[in-house]
N, C-alpha and C positions, 0 to 999 in steps of 0.2 A: 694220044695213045693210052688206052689202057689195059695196066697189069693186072693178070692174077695168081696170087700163089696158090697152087694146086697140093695138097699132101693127098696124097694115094696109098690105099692100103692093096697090094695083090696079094697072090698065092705066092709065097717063098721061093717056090720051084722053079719061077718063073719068071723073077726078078729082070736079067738083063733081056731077055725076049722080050720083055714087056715095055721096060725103058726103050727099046729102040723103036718100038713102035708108037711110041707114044713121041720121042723125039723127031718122028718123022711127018708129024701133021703138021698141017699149016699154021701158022697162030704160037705154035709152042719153040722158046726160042733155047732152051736149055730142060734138061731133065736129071734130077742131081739120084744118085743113089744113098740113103741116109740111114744114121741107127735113128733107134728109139721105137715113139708106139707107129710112126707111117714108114715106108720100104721108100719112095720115091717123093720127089718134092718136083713142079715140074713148074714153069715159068711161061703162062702166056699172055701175049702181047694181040691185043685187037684194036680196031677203030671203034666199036659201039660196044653197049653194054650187050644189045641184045646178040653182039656175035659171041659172045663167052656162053649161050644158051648152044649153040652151034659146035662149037668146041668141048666142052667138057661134058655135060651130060651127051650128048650128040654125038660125041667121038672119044673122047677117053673114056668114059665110063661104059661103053661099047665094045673095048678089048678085050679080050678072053685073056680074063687073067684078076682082070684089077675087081675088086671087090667095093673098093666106096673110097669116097671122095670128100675132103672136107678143104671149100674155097673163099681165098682170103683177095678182096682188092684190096688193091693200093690206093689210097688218096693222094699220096704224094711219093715222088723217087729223090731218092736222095744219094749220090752218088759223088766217090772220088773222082771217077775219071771224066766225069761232067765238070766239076770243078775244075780241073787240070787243063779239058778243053777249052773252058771258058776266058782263063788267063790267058791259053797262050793263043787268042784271036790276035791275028796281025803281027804277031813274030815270025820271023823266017828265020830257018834253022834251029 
């Protein structure tokens, strides 16, 4: 699987219209709303590189609203609740 962090710059006005629609495409598994210099930070998850050509130029960048785009992969996840499932293989309870 891989990720991409998306920071999106929209129209101010348009802020939650915009996250919802962009939370609702396939591929994007969360959409944060954020200060500073981008309005939205969005999280997607594909099987190929070439499906993130699909997805963001494709379809986020497509919404009436959002102005531009600056995307970050992931080379590695690193995660607590990975950790946490990993111990608890083969415990019950």
């Amino acid at each position: 699987m891989i990720t991409a962090i998306v920071l999106i710059k929209t129209s101010v006005d348009r802020i939650p219209e915009i996250a919802e629609s962009i939370a609702a495409l396939d591929s994007v598994s969360e959409v944060f709303s954020v200060t500073g210099t981008y309005d939205l930070i969005a999280m997607v998850r594909v099987g190929r590189h070439d499906d993130l050509a699909d997805i963001i130029p494709g379809s986020i960048s497509k919404i009436p609203g959002v102005e531009g785009t600056d995307t970050h992969v992931a080379f590695r996840t690193y995660s607590q609740h990975d950790l946490e499932a990993a111990f608890a293989i083969g415990l019950d309870g």
